[in-house]
C-alpha positions as CSV (number, residue, x, y, z in Angstrom):
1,X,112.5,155.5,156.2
2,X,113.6,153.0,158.7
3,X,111.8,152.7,161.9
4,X,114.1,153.9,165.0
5,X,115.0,150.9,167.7
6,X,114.4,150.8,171.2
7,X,114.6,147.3,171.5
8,X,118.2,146.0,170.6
9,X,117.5,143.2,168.8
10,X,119.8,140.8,169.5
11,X,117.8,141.3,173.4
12,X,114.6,141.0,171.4
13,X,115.0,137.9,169.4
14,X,116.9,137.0,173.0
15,X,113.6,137.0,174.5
16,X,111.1,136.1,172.2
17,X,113.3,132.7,172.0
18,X,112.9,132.3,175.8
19,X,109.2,133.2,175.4
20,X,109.5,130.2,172.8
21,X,111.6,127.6,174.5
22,X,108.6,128.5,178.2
23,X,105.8,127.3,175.5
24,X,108.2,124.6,174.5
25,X,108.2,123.0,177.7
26,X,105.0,123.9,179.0
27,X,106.6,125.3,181.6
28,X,105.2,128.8,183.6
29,X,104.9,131.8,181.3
30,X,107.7,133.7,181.0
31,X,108.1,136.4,183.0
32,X,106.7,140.3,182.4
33,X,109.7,141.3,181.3
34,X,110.7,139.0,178.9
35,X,107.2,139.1,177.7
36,X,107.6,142.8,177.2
37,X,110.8,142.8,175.5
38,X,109.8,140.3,173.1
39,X,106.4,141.8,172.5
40,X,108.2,145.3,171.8
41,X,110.8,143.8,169.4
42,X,108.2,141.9,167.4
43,X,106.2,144.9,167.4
44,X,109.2,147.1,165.9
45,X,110.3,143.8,163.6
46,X,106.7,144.5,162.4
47,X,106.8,148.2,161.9
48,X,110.5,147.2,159.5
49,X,109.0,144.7,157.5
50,X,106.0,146.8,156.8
51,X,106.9,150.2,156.7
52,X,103.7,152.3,156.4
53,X,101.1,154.8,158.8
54,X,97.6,152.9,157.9
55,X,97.7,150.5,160.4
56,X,98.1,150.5,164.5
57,X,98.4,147.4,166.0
58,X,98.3,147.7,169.7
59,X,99.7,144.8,172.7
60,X,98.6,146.7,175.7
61,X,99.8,147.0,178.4
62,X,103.1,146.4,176.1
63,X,103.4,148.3,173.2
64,X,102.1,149.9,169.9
65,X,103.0,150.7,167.0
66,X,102.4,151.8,163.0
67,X,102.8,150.0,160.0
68,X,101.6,148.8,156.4
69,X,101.6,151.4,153.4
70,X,98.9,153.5,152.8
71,X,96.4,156.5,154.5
72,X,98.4,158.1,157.0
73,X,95.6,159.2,160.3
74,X,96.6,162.1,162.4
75,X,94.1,162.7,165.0
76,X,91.6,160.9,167.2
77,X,91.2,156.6,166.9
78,X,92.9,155.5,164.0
79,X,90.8,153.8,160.9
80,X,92.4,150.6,161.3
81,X,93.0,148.9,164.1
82,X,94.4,145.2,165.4
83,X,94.4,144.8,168.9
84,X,95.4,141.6,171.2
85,X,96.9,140.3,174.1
86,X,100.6,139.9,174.2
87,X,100.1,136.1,174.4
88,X,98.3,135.9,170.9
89,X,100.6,138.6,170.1
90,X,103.9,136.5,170.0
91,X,101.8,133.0,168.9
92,X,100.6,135.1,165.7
93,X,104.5,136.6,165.0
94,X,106.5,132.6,166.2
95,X,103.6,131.3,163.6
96,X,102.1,129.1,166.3
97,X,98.3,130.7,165.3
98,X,97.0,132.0,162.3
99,X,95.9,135.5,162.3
100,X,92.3,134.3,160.1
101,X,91.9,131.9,162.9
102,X,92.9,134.1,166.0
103,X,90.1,136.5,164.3
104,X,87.3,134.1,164.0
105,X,88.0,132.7,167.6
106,X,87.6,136.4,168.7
107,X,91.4,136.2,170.2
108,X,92.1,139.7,168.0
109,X,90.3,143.0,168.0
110,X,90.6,144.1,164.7
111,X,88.2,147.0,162.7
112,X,89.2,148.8,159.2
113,X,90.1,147.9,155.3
114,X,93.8,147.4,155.7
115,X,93.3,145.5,159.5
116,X,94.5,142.2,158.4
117,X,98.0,141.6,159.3
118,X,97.9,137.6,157.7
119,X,100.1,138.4,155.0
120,X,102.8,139.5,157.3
121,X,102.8,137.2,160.0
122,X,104.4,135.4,161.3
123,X,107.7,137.3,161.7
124,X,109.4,134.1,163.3
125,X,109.4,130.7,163.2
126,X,109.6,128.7,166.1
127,X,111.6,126.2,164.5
128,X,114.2,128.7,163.4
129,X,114.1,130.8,166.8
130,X,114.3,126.5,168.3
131,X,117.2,126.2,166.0
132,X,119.6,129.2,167.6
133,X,119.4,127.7,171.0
């Protein structure tokens, strides 16, 4: 079943390569929104690639979503859990951090059985997002 799109996603990969191109030149963050927009497409590129209910990976104050195959929870906290700022967020999907090592720095929140996400990250490379510009 294919996830349903908010984020168009030629505006998503839009912003997650000017989220790149801001760590690029060490420049200022990018700004809320293009930190949001990216943050939500990744999220939903995530929730494609990995169709599925067991997992809920949350980027507050950005976005949440479901994804990888398996128990589907209906009620109360969900069994499996990653949670992180939208910074570590968008470093874990452009493949600029290692989910293993984002965990053992204590950079991710993440509790459950199916709550690593390292064999599908990173979404992006930052070479090949470096590449369309």
């Amino acid at each position: 079943m294919a996830i349903r799109r908010r984020i168009d996603p030629d505006q998503g990969r839009s912003a997650l390569e000017m989220w790149v191109a801001h760590g690029a030149l060490d420049a200022a963050p990018a700004d809320r929104s293009t930190t949001a927009t990216a943050v939500r497409f990744t999220l939903e590129e995530l929730a494609a690639r990995a169709e599925g209910n067991s997992v809920e990976v949350r980027v507050p104050p950005f976005g949440v979503t479901q994804c990888i195959a398996g128990p589907r929870h209906t009620r109360g906290t969900p069994p499996n859990v990653v949670e992180t700022s939208a910074e570590v967020w968008l470093e874990l999907v452009t493949g600029r951090t290692d989910f293993a090592a984002a965990l053992a720095a204590g950079r991710i929140d993440a509790s459950g059985t199916r709550a690593d996400l390292g064999d599908h990250l990173p979404l992006f490379t930052t070479a090949e997002l470096e590449d369309r510009r």
